[in-house]
N, CA, C and O atoms as a Tinker XYZ file with bonds, in Angstrom:
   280  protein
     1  N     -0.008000  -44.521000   25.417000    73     2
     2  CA     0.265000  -45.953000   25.398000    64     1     3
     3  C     -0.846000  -46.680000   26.151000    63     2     4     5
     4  O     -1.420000  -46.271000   27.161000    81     3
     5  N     -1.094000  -48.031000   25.379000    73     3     6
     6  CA    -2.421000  -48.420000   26.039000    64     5     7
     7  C     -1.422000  -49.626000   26.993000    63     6     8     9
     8  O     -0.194000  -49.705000   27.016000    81     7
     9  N     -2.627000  -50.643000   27.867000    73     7    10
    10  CA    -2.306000  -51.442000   28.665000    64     9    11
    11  C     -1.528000  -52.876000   28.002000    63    10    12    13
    12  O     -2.264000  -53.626000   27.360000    81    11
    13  N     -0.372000  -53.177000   28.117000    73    11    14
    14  CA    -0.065000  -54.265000   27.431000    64    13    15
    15  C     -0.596000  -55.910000   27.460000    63    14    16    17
    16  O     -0.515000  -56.524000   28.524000    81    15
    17  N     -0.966000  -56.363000   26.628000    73    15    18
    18  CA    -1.873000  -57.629000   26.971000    64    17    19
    19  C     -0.613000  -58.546000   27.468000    63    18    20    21
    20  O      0.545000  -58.187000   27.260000    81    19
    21  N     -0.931000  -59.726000   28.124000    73    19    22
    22  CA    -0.184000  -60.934000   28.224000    64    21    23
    23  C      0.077000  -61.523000   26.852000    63    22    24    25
    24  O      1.214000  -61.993000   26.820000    81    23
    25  N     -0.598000  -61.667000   25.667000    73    23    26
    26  CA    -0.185000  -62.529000   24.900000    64    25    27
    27  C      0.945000  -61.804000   24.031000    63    26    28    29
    28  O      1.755000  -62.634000   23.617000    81    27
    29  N      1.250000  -60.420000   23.613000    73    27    30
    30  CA     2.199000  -59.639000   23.585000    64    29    31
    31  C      3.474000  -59.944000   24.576000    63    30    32    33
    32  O      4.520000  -60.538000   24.313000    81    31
    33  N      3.097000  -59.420000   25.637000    73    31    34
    34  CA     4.841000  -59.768000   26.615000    64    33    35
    35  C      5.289000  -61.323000   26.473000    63    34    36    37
    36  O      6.487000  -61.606000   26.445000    81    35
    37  N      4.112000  -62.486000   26.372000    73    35    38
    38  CA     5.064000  -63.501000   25.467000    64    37    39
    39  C      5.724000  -63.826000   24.725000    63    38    40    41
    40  O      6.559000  -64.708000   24.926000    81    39
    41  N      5.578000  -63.259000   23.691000    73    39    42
    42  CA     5.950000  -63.022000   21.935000    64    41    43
    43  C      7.749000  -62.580000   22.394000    63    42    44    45
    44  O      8.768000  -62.988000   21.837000    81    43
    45  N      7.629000  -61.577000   23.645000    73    43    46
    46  CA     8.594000  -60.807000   23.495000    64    45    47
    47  C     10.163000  -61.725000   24.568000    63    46    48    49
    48  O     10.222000  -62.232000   25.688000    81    47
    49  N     11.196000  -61.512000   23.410000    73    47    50
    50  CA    12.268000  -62.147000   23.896000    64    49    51
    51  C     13.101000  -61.649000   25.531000    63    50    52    53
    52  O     13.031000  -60.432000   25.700000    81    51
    53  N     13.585000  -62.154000   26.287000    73    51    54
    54  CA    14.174000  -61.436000   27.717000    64    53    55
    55  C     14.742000  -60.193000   27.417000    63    54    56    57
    56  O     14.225000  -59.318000   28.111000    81    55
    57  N     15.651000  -59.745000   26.614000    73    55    58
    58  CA    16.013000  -58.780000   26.187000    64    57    59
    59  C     14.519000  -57.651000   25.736000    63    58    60    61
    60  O     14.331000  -56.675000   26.461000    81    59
    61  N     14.018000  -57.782000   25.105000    73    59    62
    62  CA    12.654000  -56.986000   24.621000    64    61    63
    63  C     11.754000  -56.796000   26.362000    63    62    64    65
    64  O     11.200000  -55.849000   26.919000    81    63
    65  N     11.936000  -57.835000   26.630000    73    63    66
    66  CA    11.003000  -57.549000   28.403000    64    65    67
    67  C     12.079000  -56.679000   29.421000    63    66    68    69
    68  O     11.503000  -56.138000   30.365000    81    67
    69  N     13.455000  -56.486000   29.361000    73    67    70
    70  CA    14.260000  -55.832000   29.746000    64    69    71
    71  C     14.035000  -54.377000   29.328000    63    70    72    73
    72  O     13.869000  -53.457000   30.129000    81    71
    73  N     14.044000  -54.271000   28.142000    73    71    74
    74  CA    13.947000  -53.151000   27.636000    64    73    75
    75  C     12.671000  -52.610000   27.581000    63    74    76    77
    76  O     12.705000  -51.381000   27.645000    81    75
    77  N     11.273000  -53.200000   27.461000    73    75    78
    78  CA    10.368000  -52.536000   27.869000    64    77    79
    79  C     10.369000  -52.110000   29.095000    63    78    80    81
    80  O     10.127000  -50.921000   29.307000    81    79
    81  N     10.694000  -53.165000   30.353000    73    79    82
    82  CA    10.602000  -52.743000   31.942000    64    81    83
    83  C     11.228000  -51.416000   32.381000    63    82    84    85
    84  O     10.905000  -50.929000   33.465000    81    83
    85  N     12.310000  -50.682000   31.396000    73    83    86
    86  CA    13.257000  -49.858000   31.415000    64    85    87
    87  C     12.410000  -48.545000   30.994000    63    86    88    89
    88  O     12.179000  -47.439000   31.482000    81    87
    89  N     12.060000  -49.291000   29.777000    73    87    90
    90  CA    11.375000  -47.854000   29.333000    64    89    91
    91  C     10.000000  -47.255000   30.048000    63    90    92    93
    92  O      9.750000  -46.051000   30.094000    81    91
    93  N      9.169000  -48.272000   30.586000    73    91    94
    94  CA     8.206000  -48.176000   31.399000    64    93    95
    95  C      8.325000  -47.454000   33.209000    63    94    96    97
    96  O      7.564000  -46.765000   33.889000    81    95
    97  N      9.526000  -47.990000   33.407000    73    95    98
    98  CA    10.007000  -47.553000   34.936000    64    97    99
    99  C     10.375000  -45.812000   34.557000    63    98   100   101
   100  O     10.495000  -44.965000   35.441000    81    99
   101  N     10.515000  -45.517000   33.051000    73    99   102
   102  CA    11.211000  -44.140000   33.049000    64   101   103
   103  C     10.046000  -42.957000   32.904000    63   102   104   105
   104  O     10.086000  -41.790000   33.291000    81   103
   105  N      8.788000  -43.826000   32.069000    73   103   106
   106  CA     7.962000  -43.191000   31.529000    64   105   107
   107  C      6.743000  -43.167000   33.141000    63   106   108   109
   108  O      5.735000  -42.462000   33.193000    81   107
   109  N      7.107000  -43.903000   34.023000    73   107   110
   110  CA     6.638000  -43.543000   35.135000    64   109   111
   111  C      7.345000  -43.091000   36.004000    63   110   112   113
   112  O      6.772000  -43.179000   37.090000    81   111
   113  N      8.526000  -42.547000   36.086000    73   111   114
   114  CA     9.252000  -41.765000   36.758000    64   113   115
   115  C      8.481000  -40.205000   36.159000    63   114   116   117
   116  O      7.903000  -39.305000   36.767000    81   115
   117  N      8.746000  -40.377000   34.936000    73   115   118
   118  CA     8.164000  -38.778000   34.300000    64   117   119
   119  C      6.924000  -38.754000   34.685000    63   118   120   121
   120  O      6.788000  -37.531000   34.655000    81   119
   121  N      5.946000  -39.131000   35.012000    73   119   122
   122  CA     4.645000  -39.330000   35.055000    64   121   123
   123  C      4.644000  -38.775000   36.575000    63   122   124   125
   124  O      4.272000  -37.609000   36.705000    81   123
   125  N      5.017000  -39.479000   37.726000    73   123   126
   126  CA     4.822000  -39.081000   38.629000    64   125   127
   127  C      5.651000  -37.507000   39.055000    63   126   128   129
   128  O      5.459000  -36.763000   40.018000    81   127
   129  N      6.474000  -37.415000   38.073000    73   127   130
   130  CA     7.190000  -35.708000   38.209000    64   129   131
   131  C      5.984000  -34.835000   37.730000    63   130   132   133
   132  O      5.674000  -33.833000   38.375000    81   131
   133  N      5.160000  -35.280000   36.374000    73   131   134
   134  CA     3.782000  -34.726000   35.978000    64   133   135
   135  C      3.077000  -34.593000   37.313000    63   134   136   137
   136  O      3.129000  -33.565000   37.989000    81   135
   137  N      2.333000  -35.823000   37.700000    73   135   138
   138  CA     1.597000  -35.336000   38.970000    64   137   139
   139  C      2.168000  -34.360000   39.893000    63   138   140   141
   140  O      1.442000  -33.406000   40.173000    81   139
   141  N      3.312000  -34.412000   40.413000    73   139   142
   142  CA     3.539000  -33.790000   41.012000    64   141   143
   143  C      3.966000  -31.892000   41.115000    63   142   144   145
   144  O      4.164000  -31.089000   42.027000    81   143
   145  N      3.944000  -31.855000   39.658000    73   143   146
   146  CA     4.026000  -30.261000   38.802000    64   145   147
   147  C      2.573000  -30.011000   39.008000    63   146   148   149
   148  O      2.334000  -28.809000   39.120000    81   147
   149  N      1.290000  -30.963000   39.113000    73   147   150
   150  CA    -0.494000  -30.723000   38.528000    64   149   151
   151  C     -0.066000  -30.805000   37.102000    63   150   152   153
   152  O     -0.668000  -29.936000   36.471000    81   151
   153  N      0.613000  -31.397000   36.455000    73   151   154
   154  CA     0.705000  -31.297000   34.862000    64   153   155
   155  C     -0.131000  -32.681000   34.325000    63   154   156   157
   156  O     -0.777000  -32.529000   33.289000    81   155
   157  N     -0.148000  -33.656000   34.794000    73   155   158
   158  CA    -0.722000  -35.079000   34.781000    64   157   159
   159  C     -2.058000  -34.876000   34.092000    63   158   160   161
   160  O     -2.903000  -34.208000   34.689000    81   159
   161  N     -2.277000  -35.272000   33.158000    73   159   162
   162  CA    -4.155000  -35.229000   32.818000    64   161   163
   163  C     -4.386000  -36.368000   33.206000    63   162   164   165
   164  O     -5.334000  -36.493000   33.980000    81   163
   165  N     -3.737000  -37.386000   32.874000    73   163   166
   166  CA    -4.128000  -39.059000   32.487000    64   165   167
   167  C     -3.688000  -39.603000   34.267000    63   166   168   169
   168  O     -2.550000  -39.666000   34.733000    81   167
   169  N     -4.735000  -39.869000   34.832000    73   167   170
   170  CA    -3.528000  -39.956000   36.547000    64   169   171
   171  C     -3.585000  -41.195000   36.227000    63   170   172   173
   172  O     -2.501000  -41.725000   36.471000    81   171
   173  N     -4.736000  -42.295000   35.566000    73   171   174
   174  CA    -4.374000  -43.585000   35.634000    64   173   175
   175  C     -3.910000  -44.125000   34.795000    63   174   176   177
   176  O     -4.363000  -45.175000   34.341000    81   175
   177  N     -2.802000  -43.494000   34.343000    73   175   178
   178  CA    -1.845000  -44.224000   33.520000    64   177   179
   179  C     -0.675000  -44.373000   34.310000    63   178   180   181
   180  O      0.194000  -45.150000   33.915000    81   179
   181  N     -0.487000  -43.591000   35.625000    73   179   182
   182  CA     0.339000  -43.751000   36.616000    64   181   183
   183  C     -0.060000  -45.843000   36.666000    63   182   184   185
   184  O      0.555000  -46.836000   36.277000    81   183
   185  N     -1.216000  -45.633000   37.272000    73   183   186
   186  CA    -1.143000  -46.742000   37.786000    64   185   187
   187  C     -1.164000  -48.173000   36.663000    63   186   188   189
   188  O     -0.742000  -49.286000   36.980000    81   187
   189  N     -1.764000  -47.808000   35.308000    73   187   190
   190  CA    -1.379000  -48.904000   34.060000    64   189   191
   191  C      0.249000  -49.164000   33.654000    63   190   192   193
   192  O      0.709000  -50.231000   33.246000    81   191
   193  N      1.083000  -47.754000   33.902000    73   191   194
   194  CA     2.575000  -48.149000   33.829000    64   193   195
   195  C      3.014000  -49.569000   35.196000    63   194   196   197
   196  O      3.586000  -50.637000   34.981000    81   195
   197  N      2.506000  -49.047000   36.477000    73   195   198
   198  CA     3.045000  -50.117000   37.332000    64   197   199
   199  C      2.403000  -51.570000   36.823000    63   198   200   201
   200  O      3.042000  -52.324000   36.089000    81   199
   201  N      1.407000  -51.792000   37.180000    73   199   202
   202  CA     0.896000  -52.611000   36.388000    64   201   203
   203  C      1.352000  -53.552000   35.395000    63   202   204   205
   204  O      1.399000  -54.771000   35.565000    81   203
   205  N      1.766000  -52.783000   34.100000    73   203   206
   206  CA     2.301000  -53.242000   32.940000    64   205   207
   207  C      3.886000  -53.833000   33.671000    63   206   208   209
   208  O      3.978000  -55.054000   33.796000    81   207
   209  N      4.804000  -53.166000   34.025000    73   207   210
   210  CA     5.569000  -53.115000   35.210000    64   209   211
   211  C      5.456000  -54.862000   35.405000    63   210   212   213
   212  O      5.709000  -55.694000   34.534000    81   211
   213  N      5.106000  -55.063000   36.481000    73   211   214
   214  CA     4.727000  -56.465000   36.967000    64   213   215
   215  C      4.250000  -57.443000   35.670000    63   214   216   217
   216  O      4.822000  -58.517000   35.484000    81   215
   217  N      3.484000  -57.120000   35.054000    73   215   218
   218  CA     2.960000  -58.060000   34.492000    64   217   219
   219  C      4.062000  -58.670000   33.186000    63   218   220   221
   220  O      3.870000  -59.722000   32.577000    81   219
   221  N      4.930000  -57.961000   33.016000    73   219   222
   222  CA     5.999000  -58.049000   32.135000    64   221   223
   223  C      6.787000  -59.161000   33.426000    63   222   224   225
   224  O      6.429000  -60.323000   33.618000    81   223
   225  N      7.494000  -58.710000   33.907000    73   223   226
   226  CA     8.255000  -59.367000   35.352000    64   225   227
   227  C      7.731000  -60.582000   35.500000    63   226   228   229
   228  O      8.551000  -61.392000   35.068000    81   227
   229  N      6.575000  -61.224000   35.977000    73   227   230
   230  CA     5.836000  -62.163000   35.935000    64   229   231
   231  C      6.058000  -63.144000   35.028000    63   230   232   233
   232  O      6.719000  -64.177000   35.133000    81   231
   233  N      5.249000  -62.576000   33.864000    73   231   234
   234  CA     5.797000  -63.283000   32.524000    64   233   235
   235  C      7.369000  -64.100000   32.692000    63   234   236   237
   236  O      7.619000  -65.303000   32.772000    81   235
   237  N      8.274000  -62.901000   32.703000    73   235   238
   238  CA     9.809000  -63.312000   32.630000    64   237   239
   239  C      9.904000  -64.650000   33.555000    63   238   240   241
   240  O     10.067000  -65.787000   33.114000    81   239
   241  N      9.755000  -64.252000   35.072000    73   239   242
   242  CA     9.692000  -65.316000   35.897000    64   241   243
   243  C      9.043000  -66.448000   35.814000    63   242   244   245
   244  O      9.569000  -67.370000   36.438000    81   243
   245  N      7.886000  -66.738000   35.142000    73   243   246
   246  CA     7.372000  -67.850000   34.366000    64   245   247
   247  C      8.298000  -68.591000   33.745000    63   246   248   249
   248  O      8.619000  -69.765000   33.932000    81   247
   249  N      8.869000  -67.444000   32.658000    73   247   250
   250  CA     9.805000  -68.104000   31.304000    64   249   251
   251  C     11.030000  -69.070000   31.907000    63   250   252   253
   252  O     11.339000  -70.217000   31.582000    81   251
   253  N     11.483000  -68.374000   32.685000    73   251   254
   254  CA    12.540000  -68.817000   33.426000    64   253   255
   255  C     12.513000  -69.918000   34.032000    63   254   256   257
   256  O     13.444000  -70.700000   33.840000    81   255
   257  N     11.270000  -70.325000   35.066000    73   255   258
   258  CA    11.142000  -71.207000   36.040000    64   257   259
   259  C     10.853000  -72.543000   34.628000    63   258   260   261
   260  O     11.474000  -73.596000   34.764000    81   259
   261  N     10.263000  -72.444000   33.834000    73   259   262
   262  CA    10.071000  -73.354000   32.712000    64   261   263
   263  C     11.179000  -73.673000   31.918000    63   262   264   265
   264  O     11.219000  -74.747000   31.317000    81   263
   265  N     11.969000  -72.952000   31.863000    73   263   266
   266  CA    13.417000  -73.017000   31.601000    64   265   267
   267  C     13.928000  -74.161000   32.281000    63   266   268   269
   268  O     14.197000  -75.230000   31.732000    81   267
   269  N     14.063000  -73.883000   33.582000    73   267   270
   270  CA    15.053000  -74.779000   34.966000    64   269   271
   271  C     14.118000  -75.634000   34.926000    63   270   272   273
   272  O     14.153000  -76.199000   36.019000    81   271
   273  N     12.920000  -76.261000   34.021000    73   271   274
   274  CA    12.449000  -77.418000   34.639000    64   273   275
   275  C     12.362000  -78.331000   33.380000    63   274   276   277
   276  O     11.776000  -79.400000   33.208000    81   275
   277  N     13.120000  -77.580000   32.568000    73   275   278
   278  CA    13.523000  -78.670000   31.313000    64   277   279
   279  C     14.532000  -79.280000   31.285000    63   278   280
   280  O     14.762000  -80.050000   30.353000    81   279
């Protein structure tokens, strides 16, 4: 999985940013069980999952605050 752009996590409805954040928090749970076996090839995808992580979150909190100011 590559790095998710911003103009993508816009597109995507609260529910779709829920459910990516879910699937991302899991696929870096497994990731860091990889590192921690030495099974990991990719180590910086550890750190593109957190990343992606936030930058989804962000987004949301944007959506929201633009929400309450309509």
């Amino acid at each position: 999985m590559t790095q998710m752009k911003v103009e993508d996590i816009r597109a995507m409805s609260p529910d779709q940013m829920e459910d990516a954040v879910l699937n991302l928090k899991k696929e870096r749970f497994n990731l860091r069980f990889q590192r921690a076996t030495g099974q990991l090839e990719n180590t910086s995808r550890l750190r593109e999952a957190r990343r992606d992580i936030a930058r989804i979150k962000t987004v949301a909190a944007q959506k929201r605050a633009a929400e309450t100011k309509k």
